[in-house]
C-alpha positions in Angstrom: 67.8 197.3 80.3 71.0 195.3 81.6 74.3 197.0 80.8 77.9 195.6 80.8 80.6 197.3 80.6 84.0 196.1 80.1 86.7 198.2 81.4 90.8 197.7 81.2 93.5 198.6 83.6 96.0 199.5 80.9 96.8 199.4 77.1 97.0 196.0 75.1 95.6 194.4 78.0 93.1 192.0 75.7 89.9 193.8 76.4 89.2 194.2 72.7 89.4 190.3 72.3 87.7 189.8 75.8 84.8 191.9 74.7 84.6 189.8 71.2 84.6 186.6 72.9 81.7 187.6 75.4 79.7 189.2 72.4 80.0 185.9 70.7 78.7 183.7 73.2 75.8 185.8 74.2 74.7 185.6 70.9 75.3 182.3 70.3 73.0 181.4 74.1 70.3 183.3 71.5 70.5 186.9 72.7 70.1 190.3 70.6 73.8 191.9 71.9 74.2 195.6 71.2 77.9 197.3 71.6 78.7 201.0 72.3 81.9 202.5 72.7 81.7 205.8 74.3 84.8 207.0 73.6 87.0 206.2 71.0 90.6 205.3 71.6 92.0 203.8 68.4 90.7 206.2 65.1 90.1 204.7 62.3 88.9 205.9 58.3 86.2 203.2 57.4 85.0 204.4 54.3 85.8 207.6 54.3 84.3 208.0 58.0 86.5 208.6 60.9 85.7 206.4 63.7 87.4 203.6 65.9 88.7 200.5 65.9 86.4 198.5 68.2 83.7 200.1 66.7 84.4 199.1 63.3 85.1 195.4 64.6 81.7 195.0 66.7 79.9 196.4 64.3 80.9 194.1 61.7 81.0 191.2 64.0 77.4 191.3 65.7 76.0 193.0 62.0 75.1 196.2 63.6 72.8 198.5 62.0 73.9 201.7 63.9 76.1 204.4 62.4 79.1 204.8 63.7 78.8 208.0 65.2 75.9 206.8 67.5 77.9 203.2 68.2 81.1 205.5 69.1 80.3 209.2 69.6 83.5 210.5 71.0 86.6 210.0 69.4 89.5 211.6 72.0 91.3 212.2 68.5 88.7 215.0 68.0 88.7 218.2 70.1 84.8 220.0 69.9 83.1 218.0 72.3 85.4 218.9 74.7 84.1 222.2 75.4 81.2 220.0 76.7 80.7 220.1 80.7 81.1 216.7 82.0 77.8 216.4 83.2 76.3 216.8 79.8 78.5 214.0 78.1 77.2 211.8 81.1 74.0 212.3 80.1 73.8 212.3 76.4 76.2 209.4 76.9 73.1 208.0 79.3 70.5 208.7 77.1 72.1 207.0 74.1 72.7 204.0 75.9 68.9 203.8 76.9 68.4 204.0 73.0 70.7 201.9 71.8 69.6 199.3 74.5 66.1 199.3 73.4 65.9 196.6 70.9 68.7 194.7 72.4 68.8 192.2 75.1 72.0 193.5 76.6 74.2 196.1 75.4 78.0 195.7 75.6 79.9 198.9 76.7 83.2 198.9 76.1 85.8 201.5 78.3 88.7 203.6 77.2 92.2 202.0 76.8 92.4 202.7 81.0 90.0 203.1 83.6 92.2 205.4 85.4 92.1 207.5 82.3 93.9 210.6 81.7 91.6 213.3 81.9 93.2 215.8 80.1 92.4 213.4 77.1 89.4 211.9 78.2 86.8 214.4 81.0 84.8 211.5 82.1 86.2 208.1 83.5 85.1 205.0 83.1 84.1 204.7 86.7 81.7 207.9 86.6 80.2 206.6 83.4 79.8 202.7 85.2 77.8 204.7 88.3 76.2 206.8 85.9 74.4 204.0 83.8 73.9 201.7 87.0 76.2 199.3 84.8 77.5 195.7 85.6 81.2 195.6 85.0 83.9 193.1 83.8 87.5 194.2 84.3 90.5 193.1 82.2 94.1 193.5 83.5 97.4 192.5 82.4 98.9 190.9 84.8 102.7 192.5 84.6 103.9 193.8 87.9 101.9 192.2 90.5 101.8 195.3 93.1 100.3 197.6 90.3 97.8 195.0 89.2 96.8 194.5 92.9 96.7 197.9 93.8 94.4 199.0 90.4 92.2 195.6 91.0 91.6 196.4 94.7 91.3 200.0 93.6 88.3 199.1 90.9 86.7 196.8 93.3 86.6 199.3 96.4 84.5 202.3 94.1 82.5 199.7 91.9 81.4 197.2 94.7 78.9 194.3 93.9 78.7 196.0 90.2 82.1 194.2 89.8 81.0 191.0 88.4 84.4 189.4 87.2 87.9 190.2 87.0 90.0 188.7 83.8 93.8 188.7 84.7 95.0 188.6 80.9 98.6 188.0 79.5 100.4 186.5 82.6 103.8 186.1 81.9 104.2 182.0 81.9 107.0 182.3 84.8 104.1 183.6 86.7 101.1 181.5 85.7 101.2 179.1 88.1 101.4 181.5 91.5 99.0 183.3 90.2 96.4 180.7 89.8 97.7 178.8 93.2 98.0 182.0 95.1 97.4 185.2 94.0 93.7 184.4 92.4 92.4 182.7 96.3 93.7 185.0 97.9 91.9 187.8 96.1 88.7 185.9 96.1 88.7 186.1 99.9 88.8 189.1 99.7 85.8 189.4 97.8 86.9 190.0 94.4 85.1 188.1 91.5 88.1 186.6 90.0 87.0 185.1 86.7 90.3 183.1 85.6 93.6 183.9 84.4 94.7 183.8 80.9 99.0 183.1 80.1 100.9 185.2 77.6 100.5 183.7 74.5 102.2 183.9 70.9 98.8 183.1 69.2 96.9 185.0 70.9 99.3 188.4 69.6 100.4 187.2 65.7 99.8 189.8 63.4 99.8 188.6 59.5 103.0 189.0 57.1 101.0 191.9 55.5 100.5 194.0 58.7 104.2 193.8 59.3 105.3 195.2 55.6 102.0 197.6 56.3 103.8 199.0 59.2 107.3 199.2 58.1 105.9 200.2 54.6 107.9 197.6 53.2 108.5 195.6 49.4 107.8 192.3 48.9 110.5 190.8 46.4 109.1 187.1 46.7 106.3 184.9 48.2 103.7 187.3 47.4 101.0 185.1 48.4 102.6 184.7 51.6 101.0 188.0 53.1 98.3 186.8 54.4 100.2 184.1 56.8 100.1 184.7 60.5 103.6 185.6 62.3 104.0 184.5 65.8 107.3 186.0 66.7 110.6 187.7 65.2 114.3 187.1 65.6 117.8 188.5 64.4 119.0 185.1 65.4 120.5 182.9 62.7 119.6 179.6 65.0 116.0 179.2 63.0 117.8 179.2 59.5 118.2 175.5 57.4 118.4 174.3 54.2 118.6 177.4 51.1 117.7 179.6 53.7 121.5 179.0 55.6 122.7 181.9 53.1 121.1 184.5 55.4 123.4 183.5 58.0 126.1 185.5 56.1 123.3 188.6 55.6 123.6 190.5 58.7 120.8 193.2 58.5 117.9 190.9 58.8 114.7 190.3 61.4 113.5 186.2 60.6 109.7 186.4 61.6 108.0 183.1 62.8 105.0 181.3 62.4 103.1 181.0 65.7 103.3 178.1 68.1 101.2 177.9 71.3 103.0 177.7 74.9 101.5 174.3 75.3 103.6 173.1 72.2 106.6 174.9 71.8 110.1 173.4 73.0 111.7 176.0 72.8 113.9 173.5 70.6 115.6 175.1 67.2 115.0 175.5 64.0 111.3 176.9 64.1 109.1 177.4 61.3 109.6 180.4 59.5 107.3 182.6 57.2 109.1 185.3 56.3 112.5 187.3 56.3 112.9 191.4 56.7 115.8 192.8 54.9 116.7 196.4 56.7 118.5 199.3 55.5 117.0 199.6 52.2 119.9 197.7 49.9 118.4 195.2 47.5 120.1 191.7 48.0 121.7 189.9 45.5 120.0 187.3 43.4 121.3 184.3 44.8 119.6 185.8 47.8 116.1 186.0 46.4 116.4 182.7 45.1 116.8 180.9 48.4 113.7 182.4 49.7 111.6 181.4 46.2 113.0 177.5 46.7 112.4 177.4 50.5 109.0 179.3 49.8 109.7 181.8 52.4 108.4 185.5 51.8 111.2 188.3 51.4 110.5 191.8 52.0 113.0 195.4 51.9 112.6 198.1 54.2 114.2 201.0 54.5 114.8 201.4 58.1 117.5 199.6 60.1 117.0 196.3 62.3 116.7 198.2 65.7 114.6 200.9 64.3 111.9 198.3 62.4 112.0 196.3 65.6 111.2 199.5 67.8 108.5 200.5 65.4 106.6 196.8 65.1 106.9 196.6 69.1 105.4 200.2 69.3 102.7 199.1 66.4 101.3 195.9 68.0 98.5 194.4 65.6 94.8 195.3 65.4 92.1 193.0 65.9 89.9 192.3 63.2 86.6 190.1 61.7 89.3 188.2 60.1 90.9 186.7 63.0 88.7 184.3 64.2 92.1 181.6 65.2 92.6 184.1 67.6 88.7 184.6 69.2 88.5 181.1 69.2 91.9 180.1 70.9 91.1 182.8 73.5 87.8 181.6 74.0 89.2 177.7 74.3 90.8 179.4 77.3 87.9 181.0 79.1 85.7 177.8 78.9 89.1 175.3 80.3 87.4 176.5 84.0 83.9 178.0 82.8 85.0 180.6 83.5 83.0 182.4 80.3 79.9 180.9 81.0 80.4 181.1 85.3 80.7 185.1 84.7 77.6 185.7 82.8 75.7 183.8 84.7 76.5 185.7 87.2 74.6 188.4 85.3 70.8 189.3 86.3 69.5 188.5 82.5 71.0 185.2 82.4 70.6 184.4 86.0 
């Protein structure tokens, strides 16, 4: 039964949204796609059951009939399973896969948050687990500091081999996009590495909704109500964005202006930008005239208690969660992937769809 596993080289590296976008089109080239995350590293309650993240997400998005606890069995936020010897998680983990497999035409196994994972939180890593099911493999990295990516891809590539089918290198800063595809991506294909394309850093592609935001900062919403649902793109205690009613803020001076997003391949860089919503920090409530401005320029206003640097820290510490709903951002990532093939190229690259 073909197995692919999708592994990352670090955190918020995109291999939630890579291993989406590679569910969707397998089952939209007519195949039964099963998902399986050994090990979860993002809990979450669904319904009063503890489980995680991308477990809730693929379940929902390829209507998965499997409980959680078989689609993720090992949550590293739980401690009784680690009495287990290694040997024996390898092989439960084995033999669920083989049942999990069984009506499906592939099965999608997604890795921790690293591949070089900690052991004292998780005892097997994802490269045991890869040997262990005879997997094929897809690697995400975020492409930050280009000796650490090298080093980790070269790494992954010298103990995985031909089971190495593709390499993804995810959020490239834009300063760096075009080496990398001129450069750095030939030069690791001669070296044998399965490069599958490069993707740029991308406002879209890391919006979180108005409602996340006062979620996370467990803010009040004094205006614009409806507003919540709206996408933010990026934030700012610049006054530079501000026009019309909403040049009052200029004199408020505890304040994060949060943007609607704009892709790289439109945005000038040229002020004002759109805006969807203002923070207030600190916790005072603003005057009337205040609330006013936002209710005429139909911009959302919402108190939080914390101060500017603090609720800035704590959104940049809390980035936003994937989810069914955000299909703008599946499909704008997937618009990507197919500019080169690139989607399509890697899984045929795959013995099924060979």
């Amino acid at each position: 039964m073909p197995f692919l596993f999708i592994g990352s080289t670090g955190n918020h590296a995109g291999q939630s949204l890579l291993t989406w976008a590679i569910a969707r089109r397998l089952v939209e080239k007519g195949l039964n796609v099963g998902f399986m995350k050994p090990f979860g590293t993002q809990p979450v309650c669904i319904h009063g059951v503890w489980t995680d993240q991308d477990a809730s997400l693929l379940k929902e998005a390829l209507n998965l009939q499997e409980p959680f606890e078989r689609i993720c069995p090992y949550l590293v936020s739980e401690d009784g399973w680690r009495e287990k010897d290694k040997e024996v998680i390898v092989e439960e983990l084995r033999i669920l896969a083989q049942e999990l497999s069984s009506e499906k035409d592939i099965l999608l196994i997604m890795g921790t948050q690293h591949i070089f994972f900690d052991e004292s939180l998780c005892p097997v890593p994802d490269t045991s687990l890869i040997n262990a099911l005879q997997s094929d493999t897809i690697l995400v990295n975020r492409y930050q500091q280009p000796s650490t990516s090298l080093y980790s891809i070269l790494s992954i590539f010298s103990l995985l081999k031909e089971r190495l089918k593709g390499v993804l290198l995810n959020r490239v800063p834009p300063e760096m996009f075009e080496g990398i595809t001129n450069q750095t991506i030939p030069s690791l294909s001669q070296k044998g590495i399965p490069i599958m394309t490069a993707v740029p850093e991308d406002p879209v592609l890391s919006f979180q909704t108005l409602g996340d935001i006062m979620e996370t900062l467990d803010g009040k919403i004094l205006c614009e109500e409806e507003s919540l649902g709206k996408p933010i793109g990026g934030m700012t205690v610049s006054s530079a964005d501000l026009e019309g009613e909403l040049l009052i803020f200029r004199r408020v001076y505890n304040k994060i202006v949060l943007l609607e997003p704009s892709s790289l391949d439109t945005e000038t860089g040229a002020a004002p930008r759109a805006i969807t919503g203002i923070l207030l920090t600190g916790g005072r409530t603003p005057p009337p005239q205040v609330v006013k401005a936002c209710e005429k320029a139909h911009v959302a206003l919402i108190l939080v208690e914390e101060d500017t640097f603090s609720a800035q820290e704590r959104l940049e510490q809390h980035p936003p969660r994937l989810s069914p709903k955000d299909e703008i951002k599946i499909r704008y990532f997937t618009e990507f992937l197919d500019r080169d093939s690139a989607l399509n190229t890697l899984l045929q690259s795959l013995p099924l769809l060979s």
